[in-house]
Structures are given as C-alpha cells and as structure tokens.
C-alpha positions in Angstrom: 2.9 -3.0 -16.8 6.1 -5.2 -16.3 6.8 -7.1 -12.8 9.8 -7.0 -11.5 11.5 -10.3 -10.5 13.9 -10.4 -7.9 15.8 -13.8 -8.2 15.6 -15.9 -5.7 19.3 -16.3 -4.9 19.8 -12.5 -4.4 16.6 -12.3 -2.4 17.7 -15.3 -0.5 20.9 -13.1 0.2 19.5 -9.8 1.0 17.3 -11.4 3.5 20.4 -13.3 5.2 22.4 -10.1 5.2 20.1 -7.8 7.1 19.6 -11.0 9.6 23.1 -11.7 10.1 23.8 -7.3 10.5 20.7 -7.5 13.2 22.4 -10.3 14.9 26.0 -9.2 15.3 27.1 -8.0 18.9 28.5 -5.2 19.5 32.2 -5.1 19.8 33.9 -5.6 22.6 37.2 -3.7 24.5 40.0 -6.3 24.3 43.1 -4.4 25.5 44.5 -1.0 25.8 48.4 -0.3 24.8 50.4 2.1 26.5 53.9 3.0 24.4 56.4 3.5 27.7 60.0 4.4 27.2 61.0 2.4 30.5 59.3 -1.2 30.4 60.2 -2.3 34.2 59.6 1.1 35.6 56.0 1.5 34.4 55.2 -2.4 35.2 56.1 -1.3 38.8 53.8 1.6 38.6 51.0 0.5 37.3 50.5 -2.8 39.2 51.7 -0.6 42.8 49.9 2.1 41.8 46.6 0.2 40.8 47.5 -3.0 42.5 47.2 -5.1 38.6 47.4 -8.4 38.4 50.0 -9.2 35.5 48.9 -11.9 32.9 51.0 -14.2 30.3 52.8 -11.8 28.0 52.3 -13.8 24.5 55.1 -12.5 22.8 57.8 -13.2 25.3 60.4 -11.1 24.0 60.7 -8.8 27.3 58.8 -5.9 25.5 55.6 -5.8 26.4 53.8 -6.4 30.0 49.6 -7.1 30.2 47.6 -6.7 32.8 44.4 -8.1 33.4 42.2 -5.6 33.9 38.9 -7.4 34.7 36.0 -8.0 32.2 37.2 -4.4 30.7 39.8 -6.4 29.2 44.0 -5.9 29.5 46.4 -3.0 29.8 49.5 -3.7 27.3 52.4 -1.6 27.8 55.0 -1.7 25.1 58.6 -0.8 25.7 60.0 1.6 22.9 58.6 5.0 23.5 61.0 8.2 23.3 61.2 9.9 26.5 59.8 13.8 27.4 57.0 12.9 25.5 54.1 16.3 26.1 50.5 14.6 26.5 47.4 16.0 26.6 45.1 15.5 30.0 42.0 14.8 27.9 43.8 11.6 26.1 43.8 9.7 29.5 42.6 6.5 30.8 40.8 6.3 34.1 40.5 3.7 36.5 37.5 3.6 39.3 38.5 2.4 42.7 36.0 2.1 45.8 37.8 5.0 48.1 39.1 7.7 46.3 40.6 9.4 49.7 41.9 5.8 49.9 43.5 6.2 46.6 45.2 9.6 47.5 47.0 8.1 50.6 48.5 5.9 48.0 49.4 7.9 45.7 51.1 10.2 48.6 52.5 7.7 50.1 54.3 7.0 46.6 55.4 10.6 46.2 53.0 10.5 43.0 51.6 13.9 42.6 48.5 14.2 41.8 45.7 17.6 40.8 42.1 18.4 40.3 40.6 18.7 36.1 41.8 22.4 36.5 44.9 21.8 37.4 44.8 22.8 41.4 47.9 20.1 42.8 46.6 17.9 45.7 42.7 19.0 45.2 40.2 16.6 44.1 37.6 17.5 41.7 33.9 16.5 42.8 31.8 16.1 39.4 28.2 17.0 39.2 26.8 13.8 40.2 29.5 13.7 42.5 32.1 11.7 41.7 35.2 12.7 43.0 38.2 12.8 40.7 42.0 13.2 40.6 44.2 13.6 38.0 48.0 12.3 37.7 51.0 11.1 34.9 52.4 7.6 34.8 56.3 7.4 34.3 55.9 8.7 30.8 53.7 11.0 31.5 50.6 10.0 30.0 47.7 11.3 32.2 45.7 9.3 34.5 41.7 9.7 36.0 41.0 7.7 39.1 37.3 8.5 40.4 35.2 6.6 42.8 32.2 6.0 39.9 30.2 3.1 40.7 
C-alpha cells in the first residue's frame, strides 16, 4: 500500500486558499451610471426630483455628474447617450422615499408624469406587503420606481 504525500508547500497553500475564500466580504455597490443624452438637464432632474446631493466629479471634463446616494453608493450620469432611446420598465432603478403621496405632489408639481406597474397613468400600485409604488422616465427615458419600502 503506498502513502500519499502531499508536500508541504502545496498543503500550506490549499489551506491558505480556502481561509482567505472564507474570509473575503462580499462585494459591495459602488456607483450606478446612467448614459443621458443631455448632461445639465438630467443633473437638474435627478437632484429636484430626488433632492441628491452632487459630489466631486473626478474626471472634471464636464461629462459626467455623481451623486451621492448614501451608503448605497453614487449615481454617475454620463453625457453622450443618443436621444429617443426605447427602454424597458423592468431595467429601472428605484429609489425609496418616506411619503410616497409626498413624492407624487412632487412629481405633479414638476409636470413629471408618472403610472402604476400596469401602466394605469396617475395610479399607484400597492404591492402585496404593501408598499406602494409609482412608476416614471427620467429625461431620457430610462424608467424610474419610487416606493415607500422601509
């Protein structure tokens, strides 16, 4: 019967592998990017419409805007985007805010139409654990949730 040997070396590394796997976090959300065709007119939308606080633009070239969006990370919208771009509702990003009938007086008050998940204009949709959602496009037309999730 022969023994098998494992060398120390790779035994020593197996055993640091599968600590250093068991140890790594999990990643992290740093930013989302948005392409937008009109870079000053969807920095005015998105920090009216979801009151953002804008943060140091690294690149400095007047291309790009970030906003901070708390410990979720940054929006990063990037000016270049053809316009009449057709985008699907389930490819949207969704923002919580504490009043959702709060949210809608904005959002009227903007002129920014806004519909239900079917697709019923000014009606809210009220989710199973009741959450209470409306749907609506940026200046681009990308589609936007805001609920009143906790």
């Amino acid at each position: 019967m022969r023994k098998i040997i494992f060398p120390p070396l790779l035994l020593f590394s197996f055993l640091f592998f599968q600590k250093s796997m068991a140890q790594q976090s999990p990643a992290v959300l740093n930013h989302i990017a948005v392409y937008v065709s009109d870079l000053s007119k969807s920095t005015a939308f998105y920090g009216s419409v979801f009151n953002l606080k804008e943060i140091p633009e690294p690149f400095k070239d007047g291309k790009h805007t970030w906003f901070s969006l708390g410990n979720a990370g940054a929006l990063h919208l990037i000016q270049g985007a053809k316009n009449d771009q057709i985008f699907d509702k389930n490819g949207h990003l969704c923002f919580s805010v504490a009043s959702i009938d709060i949210f809608i007086k904005t959002l009227s008050a903007k002129n920014i139409p806004f519909e239900d998940w079917p697709g019923k204009a000014g009606a809210v949709t009220v989710r199973v654990d009741g959450v209470k959602q409306v749907y609506f496009k940026d200046p681009d037309g990308h589609w936007l949730e805001t609920n009143d999730a906790k």
